[in-house]
MDAnalysis code that builds the backbone (N, CA, C; Angstrom):
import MDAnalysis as mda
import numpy as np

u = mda.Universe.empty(432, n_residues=144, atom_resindex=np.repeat(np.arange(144), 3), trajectory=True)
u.add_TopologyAttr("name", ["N", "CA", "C"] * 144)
u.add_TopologyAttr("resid", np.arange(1, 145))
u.add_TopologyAttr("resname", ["UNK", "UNK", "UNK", "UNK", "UNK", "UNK", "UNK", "UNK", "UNK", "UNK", "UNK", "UNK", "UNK", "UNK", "UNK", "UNK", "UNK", "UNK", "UNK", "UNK", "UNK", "UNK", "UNK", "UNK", "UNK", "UNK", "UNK", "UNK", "UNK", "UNK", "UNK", "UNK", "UNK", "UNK", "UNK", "UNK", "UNK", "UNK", "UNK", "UNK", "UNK", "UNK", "UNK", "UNK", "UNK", "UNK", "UNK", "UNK", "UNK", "UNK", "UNK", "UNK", "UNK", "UNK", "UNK", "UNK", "UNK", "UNK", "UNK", "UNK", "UNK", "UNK", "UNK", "UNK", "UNK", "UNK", "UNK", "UNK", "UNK", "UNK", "UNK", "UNK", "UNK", "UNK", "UNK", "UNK", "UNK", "UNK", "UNK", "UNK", "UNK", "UNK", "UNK", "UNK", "UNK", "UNK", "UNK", "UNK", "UNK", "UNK", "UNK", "UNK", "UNK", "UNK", "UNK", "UNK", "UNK", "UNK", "UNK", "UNK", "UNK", "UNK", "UNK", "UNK", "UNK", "UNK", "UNK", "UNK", "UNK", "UNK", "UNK", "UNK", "UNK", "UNK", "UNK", "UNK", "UNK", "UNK", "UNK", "UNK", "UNK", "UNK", "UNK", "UNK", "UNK", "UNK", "UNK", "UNK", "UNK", "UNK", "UNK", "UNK", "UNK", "UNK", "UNK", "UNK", "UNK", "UNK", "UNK", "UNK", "UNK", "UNK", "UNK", "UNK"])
u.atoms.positions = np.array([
    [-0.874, 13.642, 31.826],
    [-2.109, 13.186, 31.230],
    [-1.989, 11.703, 30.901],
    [-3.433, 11.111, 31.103],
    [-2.580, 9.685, 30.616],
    [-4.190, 9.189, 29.762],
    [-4.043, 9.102, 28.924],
    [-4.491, 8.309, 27.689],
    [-5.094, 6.593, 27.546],
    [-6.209, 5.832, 27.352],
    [-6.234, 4.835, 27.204],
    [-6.947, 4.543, 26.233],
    [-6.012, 3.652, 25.752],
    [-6.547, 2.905, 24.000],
    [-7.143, 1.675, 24.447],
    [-7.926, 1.335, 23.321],
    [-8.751, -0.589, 23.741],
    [-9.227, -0.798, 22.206],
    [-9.197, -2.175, 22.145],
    [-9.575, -2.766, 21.075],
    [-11.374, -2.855, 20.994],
    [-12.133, -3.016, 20.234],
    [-13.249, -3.108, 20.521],
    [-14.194, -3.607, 21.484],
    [-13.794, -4.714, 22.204],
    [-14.413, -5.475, 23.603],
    [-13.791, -5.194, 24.802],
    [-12.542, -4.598, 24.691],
    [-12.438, -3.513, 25.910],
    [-11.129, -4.352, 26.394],
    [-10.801, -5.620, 25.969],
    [-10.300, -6.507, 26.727],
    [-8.532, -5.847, 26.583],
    [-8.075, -5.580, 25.709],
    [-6.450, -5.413, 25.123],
    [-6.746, -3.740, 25.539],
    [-5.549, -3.434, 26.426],
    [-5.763, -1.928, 26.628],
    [-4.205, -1.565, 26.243],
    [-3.719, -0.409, 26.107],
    [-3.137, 0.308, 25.944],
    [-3.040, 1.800, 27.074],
    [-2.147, 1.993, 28.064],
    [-2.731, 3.198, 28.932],
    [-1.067, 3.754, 28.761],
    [-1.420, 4.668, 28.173],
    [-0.688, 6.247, 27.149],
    [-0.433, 7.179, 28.450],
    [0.850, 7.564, 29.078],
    [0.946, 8.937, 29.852],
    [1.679, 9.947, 29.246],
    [1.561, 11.110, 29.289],
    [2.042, 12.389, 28.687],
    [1.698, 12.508, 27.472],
    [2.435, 12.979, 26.257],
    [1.909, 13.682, 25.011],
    [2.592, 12.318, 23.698],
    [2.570, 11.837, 22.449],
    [2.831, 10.971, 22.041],
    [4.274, 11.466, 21.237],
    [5.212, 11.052, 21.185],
    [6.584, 11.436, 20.646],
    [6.281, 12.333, 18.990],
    [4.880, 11.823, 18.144],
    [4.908, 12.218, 16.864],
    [3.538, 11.029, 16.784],
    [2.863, 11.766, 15.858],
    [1.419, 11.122, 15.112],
    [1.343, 11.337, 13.697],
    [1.281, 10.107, 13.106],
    [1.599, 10.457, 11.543],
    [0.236, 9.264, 10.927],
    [-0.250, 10.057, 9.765],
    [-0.702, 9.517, 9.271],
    [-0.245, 8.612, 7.759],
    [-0.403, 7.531, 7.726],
    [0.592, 6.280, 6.762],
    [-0.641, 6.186, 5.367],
    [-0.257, 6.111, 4.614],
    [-1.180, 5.769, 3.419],
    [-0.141, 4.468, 2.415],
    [0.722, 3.593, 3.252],
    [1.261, 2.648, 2.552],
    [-0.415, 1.584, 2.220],
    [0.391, 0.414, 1.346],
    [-1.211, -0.528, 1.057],
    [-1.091, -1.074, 2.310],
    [-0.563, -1.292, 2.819],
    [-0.117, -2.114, 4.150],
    [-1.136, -1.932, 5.379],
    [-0.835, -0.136, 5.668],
    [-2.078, 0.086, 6.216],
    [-3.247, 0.205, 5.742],
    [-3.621, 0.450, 4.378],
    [-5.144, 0.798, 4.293],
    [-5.532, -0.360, 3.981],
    [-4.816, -1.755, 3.838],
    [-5.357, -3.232, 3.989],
    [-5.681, -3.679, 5.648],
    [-4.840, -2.639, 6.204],
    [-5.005, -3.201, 8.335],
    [-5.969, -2.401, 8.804],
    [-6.498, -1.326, 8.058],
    [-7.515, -0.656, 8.650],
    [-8.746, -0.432, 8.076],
    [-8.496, -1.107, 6.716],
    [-9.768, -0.852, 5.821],
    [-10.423, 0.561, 5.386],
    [-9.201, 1.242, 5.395],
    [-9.674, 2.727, 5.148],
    [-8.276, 3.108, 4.514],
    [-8.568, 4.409, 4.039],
    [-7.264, 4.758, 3.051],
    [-6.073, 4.879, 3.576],
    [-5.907, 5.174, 4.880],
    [-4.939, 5.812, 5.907],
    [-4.776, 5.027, 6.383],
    [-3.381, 4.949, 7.710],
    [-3.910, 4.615, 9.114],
    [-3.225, 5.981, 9.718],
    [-4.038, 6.088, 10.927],
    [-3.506, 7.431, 12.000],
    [-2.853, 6.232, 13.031],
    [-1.891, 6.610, 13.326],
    [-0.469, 5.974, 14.330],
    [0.120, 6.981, 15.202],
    [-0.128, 6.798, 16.785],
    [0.218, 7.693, 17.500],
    [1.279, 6.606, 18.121],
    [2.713, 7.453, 18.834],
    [3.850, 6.671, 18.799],
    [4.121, 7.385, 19.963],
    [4.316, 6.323, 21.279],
    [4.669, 6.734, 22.799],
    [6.152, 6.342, 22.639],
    [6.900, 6.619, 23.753],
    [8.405, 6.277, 24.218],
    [7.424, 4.678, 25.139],
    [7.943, 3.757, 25.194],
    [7.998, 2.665, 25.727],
    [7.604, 2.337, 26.989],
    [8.704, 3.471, 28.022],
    [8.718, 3.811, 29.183],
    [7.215, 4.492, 29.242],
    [6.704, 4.686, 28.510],
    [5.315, 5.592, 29.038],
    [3.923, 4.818, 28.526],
    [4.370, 3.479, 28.234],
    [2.880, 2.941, 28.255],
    [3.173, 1.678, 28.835],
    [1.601, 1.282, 29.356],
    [1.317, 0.009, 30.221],
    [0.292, -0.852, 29.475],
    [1.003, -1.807, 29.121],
    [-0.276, -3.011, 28.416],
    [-1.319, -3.654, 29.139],
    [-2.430, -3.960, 28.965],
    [-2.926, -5.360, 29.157],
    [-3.817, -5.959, 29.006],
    [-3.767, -7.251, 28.931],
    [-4.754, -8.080, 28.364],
    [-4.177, -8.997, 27.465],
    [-4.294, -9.999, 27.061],
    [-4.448, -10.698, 26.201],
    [-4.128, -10.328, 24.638],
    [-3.328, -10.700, 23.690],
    [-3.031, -10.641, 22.365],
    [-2.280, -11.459, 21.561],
    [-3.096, -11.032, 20.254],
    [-2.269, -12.471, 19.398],
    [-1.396, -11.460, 18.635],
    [-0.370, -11.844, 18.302],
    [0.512, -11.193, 17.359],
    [0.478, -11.824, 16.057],
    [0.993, -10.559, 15.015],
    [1.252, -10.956, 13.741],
    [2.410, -10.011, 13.389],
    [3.215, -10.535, 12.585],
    [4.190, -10.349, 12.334],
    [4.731, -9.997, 10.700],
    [5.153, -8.545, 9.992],
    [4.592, -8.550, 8.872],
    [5.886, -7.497, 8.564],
    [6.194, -7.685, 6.701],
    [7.682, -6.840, 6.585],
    [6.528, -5.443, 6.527],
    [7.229, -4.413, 6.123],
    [6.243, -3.045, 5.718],
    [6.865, -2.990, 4.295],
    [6.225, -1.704, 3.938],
    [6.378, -1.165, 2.540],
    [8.065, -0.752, 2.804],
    [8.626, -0.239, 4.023],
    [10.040, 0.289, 3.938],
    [11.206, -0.978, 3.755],
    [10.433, -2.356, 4.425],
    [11.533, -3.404, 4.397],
    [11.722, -3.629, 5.987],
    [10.957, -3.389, 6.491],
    [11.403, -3.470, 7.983],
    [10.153, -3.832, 8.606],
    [10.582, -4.998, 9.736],
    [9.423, -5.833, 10.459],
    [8.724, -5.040, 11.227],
    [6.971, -5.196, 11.443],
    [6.377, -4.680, 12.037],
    [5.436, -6.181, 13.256],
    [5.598, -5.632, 14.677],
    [4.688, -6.970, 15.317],
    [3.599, -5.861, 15.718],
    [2.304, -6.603, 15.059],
    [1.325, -6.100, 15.425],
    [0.547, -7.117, 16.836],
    [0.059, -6.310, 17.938],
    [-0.589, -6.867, 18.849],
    [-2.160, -6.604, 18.464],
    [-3.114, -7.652, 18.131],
    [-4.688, -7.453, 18.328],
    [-4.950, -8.659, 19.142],
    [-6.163, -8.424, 19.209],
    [-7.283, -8.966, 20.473],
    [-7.592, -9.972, 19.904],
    [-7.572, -11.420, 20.705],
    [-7.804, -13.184, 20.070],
    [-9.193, -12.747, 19.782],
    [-9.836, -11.953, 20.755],
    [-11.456, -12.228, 20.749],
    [-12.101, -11.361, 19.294],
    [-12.072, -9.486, 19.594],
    [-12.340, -9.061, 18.537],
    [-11.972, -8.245, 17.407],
    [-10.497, -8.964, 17.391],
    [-9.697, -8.991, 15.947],
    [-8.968, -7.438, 15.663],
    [-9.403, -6.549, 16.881],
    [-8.695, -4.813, 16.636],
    [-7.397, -5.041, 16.663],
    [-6.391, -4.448, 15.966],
    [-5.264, -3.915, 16.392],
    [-5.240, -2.718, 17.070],
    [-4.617, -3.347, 18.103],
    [-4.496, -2.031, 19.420],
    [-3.085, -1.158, 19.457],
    [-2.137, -2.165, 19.098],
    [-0.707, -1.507, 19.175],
    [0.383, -2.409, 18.416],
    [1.562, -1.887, 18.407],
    [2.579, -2.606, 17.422],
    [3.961, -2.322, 17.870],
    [4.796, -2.877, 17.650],
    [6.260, -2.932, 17.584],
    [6.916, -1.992, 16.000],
    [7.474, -1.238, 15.932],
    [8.198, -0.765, 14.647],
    [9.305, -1.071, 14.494],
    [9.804, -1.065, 13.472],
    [12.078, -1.887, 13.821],
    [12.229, -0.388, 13.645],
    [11.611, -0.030, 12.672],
    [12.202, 1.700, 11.979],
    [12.557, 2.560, 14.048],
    [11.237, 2.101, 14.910],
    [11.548, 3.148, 16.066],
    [11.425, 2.277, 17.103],
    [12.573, 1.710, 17.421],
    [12.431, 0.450, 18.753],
    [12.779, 0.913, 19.709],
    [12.374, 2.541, 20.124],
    [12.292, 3.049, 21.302],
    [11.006, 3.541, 21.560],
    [9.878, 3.371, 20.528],
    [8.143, 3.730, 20.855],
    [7.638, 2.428, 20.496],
    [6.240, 2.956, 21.226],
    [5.337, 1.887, 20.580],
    [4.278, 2.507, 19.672],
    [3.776, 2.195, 18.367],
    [2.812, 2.432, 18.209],
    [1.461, 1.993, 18.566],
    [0.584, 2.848, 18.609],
    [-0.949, 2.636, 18.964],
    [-2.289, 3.100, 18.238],
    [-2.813, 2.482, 17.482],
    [-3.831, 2.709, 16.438],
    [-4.585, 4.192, 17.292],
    [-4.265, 5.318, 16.988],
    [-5.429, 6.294, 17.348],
    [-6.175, 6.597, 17.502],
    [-7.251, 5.688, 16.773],
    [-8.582, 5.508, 16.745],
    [-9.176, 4.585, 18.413],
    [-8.013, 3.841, 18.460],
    [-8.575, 2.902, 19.955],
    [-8.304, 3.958, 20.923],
    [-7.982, 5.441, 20.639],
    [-8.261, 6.144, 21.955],
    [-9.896, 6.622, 22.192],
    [-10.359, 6.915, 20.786],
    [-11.464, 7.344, 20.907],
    [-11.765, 8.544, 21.828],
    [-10.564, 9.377, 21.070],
    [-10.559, 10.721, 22.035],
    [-10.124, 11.633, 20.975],
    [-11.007, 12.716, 20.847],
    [-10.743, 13.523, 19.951],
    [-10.332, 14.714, 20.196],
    [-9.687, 14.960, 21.369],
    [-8.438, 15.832, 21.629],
    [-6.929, 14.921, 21.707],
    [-6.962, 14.422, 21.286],
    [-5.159, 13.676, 20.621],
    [-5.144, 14.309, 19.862],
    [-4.060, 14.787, 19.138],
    [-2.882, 15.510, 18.352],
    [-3.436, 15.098, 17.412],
    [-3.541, 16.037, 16.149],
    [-3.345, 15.314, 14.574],
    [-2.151, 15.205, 14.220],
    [-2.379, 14.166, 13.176],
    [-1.192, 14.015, 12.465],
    [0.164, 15.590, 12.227],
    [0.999, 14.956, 12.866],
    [2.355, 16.136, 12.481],
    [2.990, 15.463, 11.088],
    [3.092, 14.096, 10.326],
    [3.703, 13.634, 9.398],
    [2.536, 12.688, 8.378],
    [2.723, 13.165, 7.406],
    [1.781, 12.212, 6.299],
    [2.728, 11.183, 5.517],
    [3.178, 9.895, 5.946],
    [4.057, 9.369, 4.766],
    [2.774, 8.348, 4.053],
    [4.346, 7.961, 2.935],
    [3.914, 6.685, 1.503],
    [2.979, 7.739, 0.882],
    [3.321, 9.191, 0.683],
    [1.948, 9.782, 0.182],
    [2.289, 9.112, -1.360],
    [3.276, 8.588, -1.537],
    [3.208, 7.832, -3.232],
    [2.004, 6.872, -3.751],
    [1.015, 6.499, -2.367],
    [0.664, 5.407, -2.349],
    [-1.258, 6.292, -1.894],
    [-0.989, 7.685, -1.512],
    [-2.084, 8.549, -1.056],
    [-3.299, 8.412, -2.008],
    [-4.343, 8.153, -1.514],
    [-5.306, 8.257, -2.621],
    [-5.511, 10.014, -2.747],
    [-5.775, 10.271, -3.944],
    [-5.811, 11.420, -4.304],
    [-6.476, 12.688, -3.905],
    [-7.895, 12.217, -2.880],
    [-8.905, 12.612, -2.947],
    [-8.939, 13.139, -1.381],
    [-8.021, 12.408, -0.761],
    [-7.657, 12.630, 0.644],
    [-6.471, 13.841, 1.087],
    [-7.014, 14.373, 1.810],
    [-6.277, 15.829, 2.344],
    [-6.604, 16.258, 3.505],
    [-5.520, 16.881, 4.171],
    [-5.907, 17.518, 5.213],
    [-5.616, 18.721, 5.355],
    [-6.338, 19.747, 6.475],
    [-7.089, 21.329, 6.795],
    [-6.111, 21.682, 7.087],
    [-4.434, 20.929, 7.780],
    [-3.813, 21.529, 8.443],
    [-1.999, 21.275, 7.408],
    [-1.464, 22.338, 7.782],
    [-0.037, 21.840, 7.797],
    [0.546, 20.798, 8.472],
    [1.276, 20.094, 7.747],
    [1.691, 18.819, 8.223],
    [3.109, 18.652, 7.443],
    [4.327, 17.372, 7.887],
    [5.208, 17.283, 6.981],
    [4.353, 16.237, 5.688],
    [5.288, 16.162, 5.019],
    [4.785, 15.134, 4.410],
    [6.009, 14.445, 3.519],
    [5.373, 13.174, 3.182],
    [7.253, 12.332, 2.779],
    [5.952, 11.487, 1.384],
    [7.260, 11.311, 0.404],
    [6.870, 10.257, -0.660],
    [6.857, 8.778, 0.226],
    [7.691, 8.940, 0.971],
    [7.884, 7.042, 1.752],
    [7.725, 7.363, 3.173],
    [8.988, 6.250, 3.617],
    [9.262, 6.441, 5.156],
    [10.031, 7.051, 5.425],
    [9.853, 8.102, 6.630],
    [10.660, 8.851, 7.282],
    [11.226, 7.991, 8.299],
    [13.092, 8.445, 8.204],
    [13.940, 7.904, 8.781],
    [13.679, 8.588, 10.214],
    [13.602, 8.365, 11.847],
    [14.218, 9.017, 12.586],
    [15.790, 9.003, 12.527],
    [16.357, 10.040, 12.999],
    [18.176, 10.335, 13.022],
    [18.454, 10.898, 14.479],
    [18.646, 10.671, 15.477],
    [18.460, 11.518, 16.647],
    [17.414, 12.140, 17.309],
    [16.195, 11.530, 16.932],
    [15.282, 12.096, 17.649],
    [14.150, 12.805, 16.909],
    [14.624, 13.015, 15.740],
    [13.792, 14.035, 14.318],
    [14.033, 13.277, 13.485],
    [13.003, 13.710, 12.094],
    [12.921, 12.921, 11.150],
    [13.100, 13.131, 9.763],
    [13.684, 12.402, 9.261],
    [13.965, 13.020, 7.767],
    [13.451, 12.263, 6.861],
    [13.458, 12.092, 5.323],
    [12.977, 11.549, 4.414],
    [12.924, 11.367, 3.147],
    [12.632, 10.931, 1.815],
    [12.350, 11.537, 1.086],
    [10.936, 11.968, 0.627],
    [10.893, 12.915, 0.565],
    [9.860, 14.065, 0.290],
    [9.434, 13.566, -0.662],
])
């Protein structure tokens, strides 16, 4: 299956093949200052399985864990389409929302719920972490 994300003018793509390693939804301030909403949903490919292109400006930013994040958005209309993580420098992340496909996976992990607004919940079982979940081999651990 292959998947394509885009920033709002279509120009910065993202093209996703097979299923995404893990989709977690983040409630650090970090993201709900990058997305303007309480959350962000972050779907996370292996490297080898996505193809960029287009045009992007980067920004470059620590996170709530202490560890650099490069975000790629569009010079023209300002989306973040995808990012670099240090925590997993074998995926990429990709804002979920630029698939605009609502058969992608929900969230399997909720972290920074320390940081969760209260009022927000979801229908399904999910993990969930007070912070960031470490990967260790492939799976993920945390504190809860």
């Amino acid at each position: 299956m292959t998947r394509i994300a885009h920033c709002c003018c279509g120009s910065l793509r993202a093209e996703a093949t097979g299923e995404p390693a893990f989709v977690a939804a983040c409630h650090c301030r970090a993201c709900q200052r990058r997305t303007g909403s309480p959350f962000g949903v972050s779907t996370y490919f292996p490297k080898a399985q996505v193809r960029i292109a287009g045009p992007s400006k980067v920004y470059v930013r620590g996170s709530d864990s202490g560890r650099q994040i490069e975000f790629h958005f569009c010079p023209d209309c300002g989306s973040t389409a995808f990012w670099h993580a240090a925590f997993v420098p074998d995926l990429i992340g990709i804002a979920l929302g630029a698939f605009a496909d609502p058969s992608m996976p929900r969230p399997s992990l909720s972290v920074w719920e320390t940081t969760r607004h209260p009022w927000v919940t979801f229908d399904h079982g999910l993990d969930r972490f007070r912070r960031q979940v470490e990967p260790i081999d492939g799976s993920a651990t945390a504190q809860r």
